[in-house]
N, C-alpha and C positions, 0 to 999 in steps of 0.2 A: 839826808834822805834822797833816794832816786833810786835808778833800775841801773843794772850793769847788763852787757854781753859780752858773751868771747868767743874765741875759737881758738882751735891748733890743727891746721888744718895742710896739708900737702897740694905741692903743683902749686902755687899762686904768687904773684911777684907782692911787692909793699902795695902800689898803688890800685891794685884788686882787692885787695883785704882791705885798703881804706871804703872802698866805696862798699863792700859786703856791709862792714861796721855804721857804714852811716845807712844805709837802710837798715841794719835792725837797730839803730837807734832811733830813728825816724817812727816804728811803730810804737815805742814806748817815751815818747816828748811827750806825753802827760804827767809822767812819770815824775819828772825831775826840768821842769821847762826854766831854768835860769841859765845851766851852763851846759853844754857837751866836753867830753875828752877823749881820746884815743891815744893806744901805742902799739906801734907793728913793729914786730921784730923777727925777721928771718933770722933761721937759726938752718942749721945742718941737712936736718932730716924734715921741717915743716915750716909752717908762718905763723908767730903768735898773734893774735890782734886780741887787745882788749878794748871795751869802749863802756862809757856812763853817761847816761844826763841826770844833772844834777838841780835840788831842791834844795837851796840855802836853809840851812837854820843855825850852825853853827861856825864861825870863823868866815862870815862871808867874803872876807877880803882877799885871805890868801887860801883857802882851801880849796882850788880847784883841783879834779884828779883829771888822770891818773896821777899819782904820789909814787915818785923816784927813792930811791936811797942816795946820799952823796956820791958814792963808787960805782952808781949803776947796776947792781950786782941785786937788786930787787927791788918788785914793783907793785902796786896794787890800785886796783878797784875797788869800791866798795857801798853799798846799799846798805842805810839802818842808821841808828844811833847806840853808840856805846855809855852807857851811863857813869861808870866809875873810871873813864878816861884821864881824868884829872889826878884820881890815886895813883895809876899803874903810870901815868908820864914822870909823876914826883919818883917812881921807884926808878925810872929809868933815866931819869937827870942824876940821881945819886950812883948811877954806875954809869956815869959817862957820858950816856946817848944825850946827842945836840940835837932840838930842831929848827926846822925852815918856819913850818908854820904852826896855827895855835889850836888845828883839827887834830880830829878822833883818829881819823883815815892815818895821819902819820904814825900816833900810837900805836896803832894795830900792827902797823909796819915793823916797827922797830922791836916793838915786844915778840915777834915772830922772827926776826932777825938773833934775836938774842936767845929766846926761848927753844926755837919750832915750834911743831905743831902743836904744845904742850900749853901754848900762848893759848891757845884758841877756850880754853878752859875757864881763864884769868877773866871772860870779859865778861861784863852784865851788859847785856843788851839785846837789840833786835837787828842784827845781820843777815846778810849776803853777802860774801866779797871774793876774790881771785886773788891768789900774789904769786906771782912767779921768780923763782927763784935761779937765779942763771948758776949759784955755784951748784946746784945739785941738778940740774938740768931737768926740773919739776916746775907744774903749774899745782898748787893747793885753793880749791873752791871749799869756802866751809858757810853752814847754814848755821843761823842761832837754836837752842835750847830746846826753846818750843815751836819755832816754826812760823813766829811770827814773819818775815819775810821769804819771799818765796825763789825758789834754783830750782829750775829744769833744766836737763843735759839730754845729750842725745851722740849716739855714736855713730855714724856713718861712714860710706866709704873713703871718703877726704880724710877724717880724720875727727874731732870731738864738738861739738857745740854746745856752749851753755845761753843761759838770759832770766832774767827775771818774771816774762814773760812767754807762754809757748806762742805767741803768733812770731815773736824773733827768730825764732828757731825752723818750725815750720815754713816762712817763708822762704827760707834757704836751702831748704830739701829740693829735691828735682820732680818730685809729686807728692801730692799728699799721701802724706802714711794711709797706713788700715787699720781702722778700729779695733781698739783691742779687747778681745774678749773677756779678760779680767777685770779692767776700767768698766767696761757696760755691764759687766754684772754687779759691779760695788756701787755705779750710779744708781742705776733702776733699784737696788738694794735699800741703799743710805742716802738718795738725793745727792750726791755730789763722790768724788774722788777720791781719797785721800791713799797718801804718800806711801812707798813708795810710785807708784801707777798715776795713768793717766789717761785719758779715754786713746790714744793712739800707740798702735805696735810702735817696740823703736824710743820711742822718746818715754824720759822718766823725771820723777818728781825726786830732787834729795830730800831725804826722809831730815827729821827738825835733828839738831846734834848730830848730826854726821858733816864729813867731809873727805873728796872728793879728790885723789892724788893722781896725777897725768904726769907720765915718765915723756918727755919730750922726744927721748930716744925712736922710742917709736907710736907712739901717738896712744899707748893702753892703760888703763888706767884700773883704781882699788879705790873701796869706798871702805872710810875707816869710822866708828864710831867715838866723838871728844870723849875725853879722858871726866869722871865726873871731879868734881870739885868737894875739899873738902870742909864741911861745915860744922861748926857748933852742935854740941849732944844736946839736944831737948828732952829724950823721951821719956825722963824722970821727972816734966813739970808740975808741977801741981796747976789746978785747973786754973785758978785767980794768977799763976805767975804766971799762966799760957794768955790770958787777957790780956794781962800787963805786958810781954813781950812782942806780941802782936801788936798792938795797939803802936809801939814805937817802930817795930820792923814798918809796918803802910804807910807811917808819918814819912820815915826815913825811905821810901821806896816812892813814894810822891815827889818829895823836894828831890832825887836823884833823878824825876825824870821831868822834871821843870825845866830846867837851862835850857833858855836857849836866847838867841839875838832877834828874833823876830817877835810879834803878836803870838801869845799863849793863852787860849781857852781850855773846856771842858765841856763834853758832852752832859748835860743831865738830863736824864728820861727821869727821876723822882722814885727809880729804885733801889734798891739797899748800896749795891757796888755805885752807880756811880753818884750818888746822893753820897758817901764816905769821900771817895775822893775830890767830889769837889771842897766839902769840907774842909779836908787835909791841908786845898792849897790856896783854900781863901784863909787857913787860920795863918798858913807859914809867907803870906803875901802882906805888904805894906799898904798897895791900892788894891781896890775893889777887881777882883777878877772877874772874867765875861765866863759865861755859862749858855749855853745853847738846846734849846729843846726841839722837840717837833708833836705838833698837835693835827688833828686829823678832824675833818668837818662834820662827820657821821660820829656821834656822841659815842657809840657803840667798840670804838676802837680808839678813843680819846682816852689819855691819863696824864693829860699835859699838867692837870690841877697839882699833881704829887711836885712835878719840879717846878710848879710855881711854889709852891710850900717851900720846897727846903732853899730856892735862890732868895725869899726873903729871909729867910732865918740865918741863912752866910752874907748874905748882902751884896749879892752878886749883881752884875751888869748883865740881868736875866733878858737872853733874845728868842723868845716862842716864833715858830714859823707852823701858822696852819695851814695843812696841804688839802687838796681836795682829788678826790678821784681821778679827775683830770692830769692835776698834777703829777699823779703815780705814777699814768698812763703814757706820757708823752716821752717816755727817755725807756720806755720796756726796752723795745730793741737795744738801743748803746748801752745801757746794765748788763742786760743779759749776756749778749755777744764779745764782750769788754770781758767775759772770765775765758775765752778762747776754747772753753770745751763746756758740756754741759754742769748746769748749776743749777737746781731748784730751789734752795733757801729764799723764798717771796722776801722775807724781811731786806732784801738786799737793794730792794728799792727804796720806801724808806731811808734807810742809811744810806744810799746815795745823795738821798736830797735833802737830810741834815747834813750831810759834809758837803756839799756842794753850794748850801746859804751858809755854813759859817765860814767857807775858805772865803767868801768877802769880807770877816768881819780880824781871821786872825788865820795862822800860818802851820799852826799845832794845836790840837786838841788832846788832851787827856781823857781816857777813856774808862769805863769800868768791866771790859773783859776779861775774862779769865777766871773772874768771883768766883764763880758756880763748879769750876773745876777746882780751884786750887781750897774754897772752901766747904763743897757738897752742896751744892745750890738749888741740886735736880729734884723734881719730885721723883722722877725715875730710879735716885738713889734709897730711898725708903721703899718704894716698890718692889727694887729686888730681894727686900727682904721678906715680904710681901709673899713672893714668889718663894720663895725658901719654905716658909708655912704653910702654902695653901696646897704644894705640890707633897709633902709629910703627911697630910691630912687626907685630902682627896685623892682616890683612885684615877688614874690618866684613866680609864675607860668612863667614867663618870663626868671628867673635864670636861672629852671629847662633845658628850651630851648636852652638856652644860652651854659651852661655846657655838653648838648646833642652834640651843633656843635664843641665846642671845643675838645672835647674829640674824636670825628672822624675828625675834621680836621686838626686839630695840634697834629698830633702825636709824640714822643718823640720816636725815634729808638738809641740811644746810649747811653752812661755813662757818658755825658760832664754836664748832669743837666745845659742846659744853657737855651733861653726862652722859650721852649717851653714846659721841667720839667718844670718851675717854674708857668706858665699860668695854667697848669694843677692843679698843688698842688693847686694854688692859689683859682679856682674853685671847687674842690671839698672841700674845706674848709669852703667856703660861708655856713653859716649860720642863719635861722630866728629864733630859739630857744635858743641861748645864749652859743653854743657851737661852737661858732667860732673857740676860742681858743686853745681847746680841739679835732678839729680837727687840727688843723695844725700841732700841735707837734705828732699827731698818723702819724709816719713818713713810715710806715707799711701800714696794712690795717684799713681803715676807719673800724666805727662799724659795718654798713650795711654789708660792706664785708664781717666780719666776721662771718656773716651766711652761703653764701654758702661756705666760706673756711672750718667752722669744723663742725661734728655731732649736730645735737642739743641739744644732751644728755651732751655736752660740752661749748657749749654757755652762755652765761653769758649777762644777760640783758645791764648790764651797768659797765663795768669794773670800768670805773675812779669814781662812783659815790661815793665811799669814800672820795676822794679826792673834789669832788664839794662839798661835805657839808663843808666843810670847808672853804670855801670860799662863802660868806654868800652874798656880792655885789651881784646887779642884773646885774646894766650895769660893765661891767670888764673895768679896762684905765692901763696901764704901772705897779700901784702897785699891782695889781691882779695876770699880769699877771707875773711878776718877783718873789711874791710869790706862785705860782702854780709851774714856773720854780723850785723853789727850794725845792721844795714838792717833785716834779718828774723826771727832766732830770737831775738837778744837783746831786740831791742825787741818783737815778737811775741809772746813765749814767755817765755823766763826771767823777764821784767822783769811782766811782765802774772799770773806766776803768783805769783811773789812779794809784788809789793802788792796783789793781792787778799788772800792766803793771810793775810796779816801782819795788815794790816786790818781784817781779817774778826774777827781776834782781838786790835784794837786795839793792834796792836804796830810799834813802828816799827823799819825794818831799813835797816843803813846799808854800804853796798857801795865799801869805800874803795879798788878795785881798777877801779872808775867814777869815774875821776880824768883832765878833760883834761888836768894836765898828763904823766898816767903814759902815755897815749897817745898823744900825740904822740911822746913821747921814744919808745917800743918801734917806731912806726911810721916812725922816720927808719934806724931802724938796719938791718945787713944781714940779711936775712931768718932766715941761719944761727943768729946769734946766740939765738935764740927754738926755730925749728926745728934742731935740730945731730944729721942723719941721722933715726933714728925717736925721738931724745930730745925729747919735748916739752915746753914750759915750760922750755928747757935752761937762759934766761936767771934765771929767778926761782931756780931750785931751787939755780944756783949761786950767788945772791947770798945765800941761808938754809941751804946747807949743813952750814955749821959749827955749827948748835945743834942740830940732830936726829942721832938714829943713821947710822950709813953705811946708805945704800942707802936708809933710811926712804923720800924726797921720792922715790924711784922705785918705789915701790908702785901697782901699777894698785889703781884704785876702780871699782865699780860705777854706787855713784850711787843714787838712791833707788827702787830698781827694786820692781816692785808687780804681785801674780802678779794681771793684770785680765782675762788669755786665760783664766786658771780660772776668774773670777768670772762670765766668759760663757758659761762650760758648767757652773756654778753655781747660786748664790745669785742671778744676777742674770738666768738663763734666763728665765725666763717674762715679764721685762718686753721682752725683748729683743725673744724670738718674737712678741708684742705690737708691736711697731715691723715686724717682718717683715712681717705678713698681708697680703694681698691687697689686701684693700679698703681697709686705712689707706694702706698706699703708693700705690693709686688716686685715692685722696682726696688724696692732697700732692700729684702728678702731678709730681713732681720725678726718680725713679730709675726705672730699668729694675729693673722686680722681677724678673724669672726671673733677671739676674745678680745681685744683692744677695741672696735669697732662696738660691741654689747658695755662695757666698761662707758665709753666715753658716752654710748647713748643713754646709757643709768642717770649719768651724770646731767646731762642736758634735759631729759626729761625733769628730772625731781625726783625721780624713783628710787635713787639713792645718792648722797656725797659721797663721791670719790674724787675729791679735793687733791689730797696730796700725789694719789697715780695721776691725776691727769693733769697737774701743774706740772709732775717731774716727764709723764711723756709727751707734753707740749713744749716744754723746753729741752729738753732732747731733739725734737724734730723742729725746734727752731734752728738751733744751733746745725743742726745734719743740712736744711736745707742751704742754710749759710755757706757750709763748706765745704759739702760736695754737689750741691744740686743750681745753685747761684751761677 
C-alpha cells in the first residue's frame, strides 16, 4: 500500500526530474511513510520519472520499489494490494519466471511481461500502478475494477503527469488550472466528483477498470478499457444454492484479503456488512481478532451498542473510541483539504478518526464497503420502484401539485433527517422522464436548482449525461441502478472518502465485499434474490443468519451521521457568513448571490434545513478559498 507519481515529460536532465519526483512525493509521505523509490530514465524524445512511498504490509524485507525486471527491459510502481498474488506467481514459477523478491509488485511485473496488458484482468485486487515497458517504448497506468485506489493524469505542455493524488500534480503545473465547469456542476449536483472529471480544466480522474497507454515516442496517449474476466454461470441458481454459494464466495473473499505481515483488525460499526465480516475472520482466525468501533457522546447519533453486541458474540479484542463534538471539530480543516478538490460526504470525518485511533492499535483494517452496492443495501433501491408506480398512476400535472403542498407544508427545520427530509427528497425525485434515479442520489441540488444557484456562463445542461449513456436500459430495476451506484457514489464517494481518510492516517483498509468475483455472481442472479419485497441485502443476511441473534441482520443503521446543519448555525457560522458576503461571491463570479445568500440565511435562521446545500457550498468555498484566495 502507498501512492505512486510519474511523469514523461520533455526538456529535463535526470537530476531535475529527481527533485520534481521528491516533491511530489513529499505531498503524498502520508500516504506510504516507511520507504520512498524513484527511477529516471532519459530516453530519446523525453525523461521518465517514476516515484512511490511506501506502507509496508507485505514482504517487508525485500519489497521495496520501484521493481526492475533482470534485463532491465521493465519496470513498475505500484499502489494497492493484489489478493490472489500467490496463485498467478505459482502459475508463473511453472512457466519459468524466477523472482528476487516474495511481493505482489513483482507478480504484477512478470505476469504483464508475459501476458500484456491482458495480465491486468488476472488480478483481484485494489491497484494503481505504472510499468513501463522499454521494448515497446510504452508507459501502461492501469486502475483496479472498482476504483478503490485512486489515478489522476494530466496532459500538459511538457508532456503527461500522473499521482495518486491531485495536489502532486497540480503543484507541478505553472498555475493553477480553472475550474471546470462539468466537475462543478456534478459537485454541486452529487456532493462530490466522480470519474472521469475533476473539479479542474486539464486534469482528469482514470475511470475504475481502465488503463492508461503513453507512446513514449511522443509523449500521447489512449485510454483503454481491461478486458473483463471470465466467471462461473450462476444464473440458473436456485435461491437456497445462491445462500450456500455466497456464504463460501465472502468466507473465501475475507481469508484472501487477511494476509498480511503487520497488525490486522476490522472496522465494526454493528451493521449487517461489517458485523459479517468480522465474523468471517474471527471464525477463520486461531487468536482473538481486534475489532474497532466509534461511538459518539450525543446518544442521538450513538450505535456503538450494535458492535458491542456482535464483538462479544465473535469474541473480539473490541476497541470502542467515544468522540465528542469537539473531537469532530478539530481536524474539519486537514479532512476536508486532504481530498484536494471539493468533498462534502460529513461522514468523512468520523471515518477519519476511527482510522486514525485504530492505525495505533494495528496496520490494516478490514472493512464492510461495498455491501450496499454489490448487495442492494439502499433504500433508494426499492424506491425506484416506488417511482415506477406512482408516476403509472399519478398524472405529472397532479405530482406537480402534490410536491407544491408538501414542500410548504411539511417542512423540515433540523438535522435529524427524519420523515419529513425524507417525504421531501422523496418528492422532488419523482420523475416522468426516467430520471428518477438520477435525482435521488443528486443529494445536493437538483439540476433545476442549479440554475439559479450558479452563472449561466457556468451551467452545464446535463452534468450526469456521460454517465446515462452508459446505461443503455430504458426502464432502470435494482441492476441499473447498482451499476450506476458504481459508476458514481461508490467510486465518487465511498471509495474516495475512505482512502483518503485511511491514508491520511496511514492505514490500510481492505473491502473484501470489492470482489469481482462476488459481483458477478449477485449480478447474474434474479434480482429478488437481493432485493425480496422491502427486505434488503435479503441474499447476504440469509447466507449469515444462523450466527447472529434472530432479527439482529435486520436492524436499521444510521450510518455515521454528523449534526454539520448545527455546526452552520454554530461554531462554524462566522466562517461560513464569510464565504456569503457580497463582494467575495463577486469576486469568484460563479453564484447568484441574492439566491445562496436567502439559502444560507433559511438555514441559520431555523426557517428551514438546508443541511446538505449548505454543507456542500461551504465546502466548496473552503476548498476555493484554500486554493485560489490563500
Amino acid at each position: 500500500m502507498c501512492g505512486i507519481n510519474g511523469f514523461v515529460i520533455q526538456s529535463i536532465n535526470e537530476q531535475a526530474a529527481m527533485n520534481k519526483l521528491g516533491n511530489m512525493n513529499a505531498l503524498i509521505h502520508h500516504r506510504g511513510p516507511d520507504q520512498n523509490g524513484f527511477f529516471v530514465k532519459s530516453l530519446e524524445n523525453c525523461t521518465l520519472g517514476f516515484a512511490m512511498q511506501r506502507l509496508s504490509i507485505i514482504d517487508l524485507s525485500s519489497g521495496k520499489q520501484p521493481i526492475s525486471s533482470t534485463d532491465g527491459n521493465y519496470t513498475i510502481v505500484f499502489n494497492g494490494e493484489i489478493y490472489n498474488y500467490r496463485v498467478l506467481k505459482q502459475q508463473l514459477l511453472d512457466l519459468g519466471y524466477q523472482f528476487q523478491t516474495k511481493s505482489d509488485t513483482e507478480v504484477i511485473l512478470n505476469l504483464y511481461i508475459h501476458y500484456g496488458v491482458d495480465a491486468f484482468s488476472m488480478l483481484d485486487g485494489m491497484f494503481a500502478f505504472s510499468i513501463y515497458d522499454k521494448i515497446r517504448n510504452k508507459v501502461f497506468i492501469a486502475r483496479d475494477y472498482f476504483g478503490e485506489k485512486p489515478l489522476y493524469y494530466s496532459q500538459t505542455d511538457e508532456g503527461v503527469y500522473w499521482g495518486s493524488e491531485l495536489k502532486s500534480i497540480v503543484n507541478q503545473l505553472s498555475r493553477k488550472p480553472e475550474i471546470s465547469k462539468h466537475g462543478l456542476n456534478l459537485y454541486f449536483q452529487l456532493t462530490y466528483i466522480p470519474a472521469p472529471f475533476t473539479i479542474y480544466d486539464g486534469i482528469s480522474k482514470l475511470e475504475a477498470n481502465n488503463y492508461l497507454e503513453i507512446n513514449l515516442s511522443n509523449t500521447s496517449f489512449s485510454i483503454h478499457t481491461i478486458k473483463e474476466s471470465v466467471y462461473e454461470n450462476y444464473s440458473q441458481l436456485s435461491k437456497s444454492d445462491a445462500v450456500k454459494v455466497n456464504h463460501d464466495l465472502v468466507q473465501e473473499s475475507v481469508l484472501s484479503r487477511s494476509e498480511s505481515e503487520v497488525p490486522l483488525g476490522t472496522f465494526l460499526s454493528g451493521g449487517v456488512d461489517s458485523s459479517i465480516v468480522s465474523l468471517c475472520l474471527a471464525q477463520q482466525s486461531n487468536i482473538k481478532i481486534d475489532t474497532f468501533s466509534i461511538g459518539f457522546d450525543k446518544k442521538e447519533f450513538d450505535e456503538s451498542e450494535k458492535a458491542t453486541t456482535v464483538a462479544n458474540l465473535i469474541g473480539s479484542n473490541h476497541h470502542k473510541f467515544v468522540i465528542s463534538e469537539k473531537d469532530l471539530m478539530q481536524d474539519v480543516n486537514r479532512i476536508l483539504l486532504n481530498f484536494d478538490e471539493p468533498f462534502a460526504d460529513s461522514s468523512a470525518l468520523p471515518t477519519f478518526l476511527v482510522a486514525h485511533k485504530t492505525r495505533q492499535k494495528v496496520t490494516v483494517a478490514l472493512t464492510g464497503d461495498g455491501g450496499d452496492e454489490v448487495y442492494g443495501g439502499y433504500n433508494k433501491y426499492y424506491m425506484g420502484k416506488l417511482n415506477q408506480k406512482y408516476t403509472s398512476i399519478v398524472p405529472k400535472s397532479v405530482n406537480n401539485w402534490i410536491k407544491t403542498g408538501v414542500s410548504k407544508f411539511v417542512v423540515n427545520k433540523d438535522d435529524q433527517r427524519g420523515f419529513a427530509f425524507k417525504l421531501n427528497r422523496l418528492m422532488n425525485a419523482m420523475n416522468y422522464e426516467g430520471d428518477y434515479y438520477y435525482n435521488i442520489i443528486s443529494l445536493a441540488f437538483q439540476k433545476n436548482e442549479l440554475e439559479n444557484l450558479l452563472y449561466s456562463k457556468f451551467q452545464y445542461a446535463d452534468a450526469l449525461s456521460y454517465y446515462k449513456a452508459k446505461i443503455t436500459k430504458e426502464n432502470l430495476g435494482l441492476t441499473e441502478f447498482r451499476s450506476i451506484d458504481r459508476m458514481l457514489s461508490l467510486e465518487g464517494d465511498m471509495l474516495v472518502k475512505v482512502d483518503r481518510t485511511t491514508m491520511l492516517s496511514s492505514l490500510e483498509s481492505r473491502a473484501p465485499f470489492l470482489n469481482k468475483k462476488l459481483w458477478n455472481f449477485t449480478s447474474q442472479l434474479p434480482e429478488h434474490y437481493l432485493l425480496k419485497g422491502f427486505d434488503k441485502k435479503h441474499l447476504l443476511k440469509e447466507s449469515f443468519k444462523q450466527y447472529f441473534p434472530e432479527k439482529f441482520l435486520d436492524k436499521s443503521k444510521k450510518g455515521f451521521g454528523v449534526p454539520v446543519g448545527d455546526w452552520l448555525r454554530g461554531v462554524l457560522k462566522p466562517e461560513l457568513l464569510r464565504y456569503v458576503e457580497t463582494k467575495f461571491l463577486l469576486k469568484q463570479d460563479l453564484f447568484n448571490a441574492a439566491y445562496i445568500q436567502e439559502l444560507v440565511s433559511n438555514h441559520l435562521s431555523g426557517k428551514k434545513d438546508n443541511t446538505f446545500r449548505v454543507w456542500t457550498f461551504y465546502c466548496f468555498q473552503k476548498w476555493y478559498f484554500e486554493t485560489y484566495d490563500s
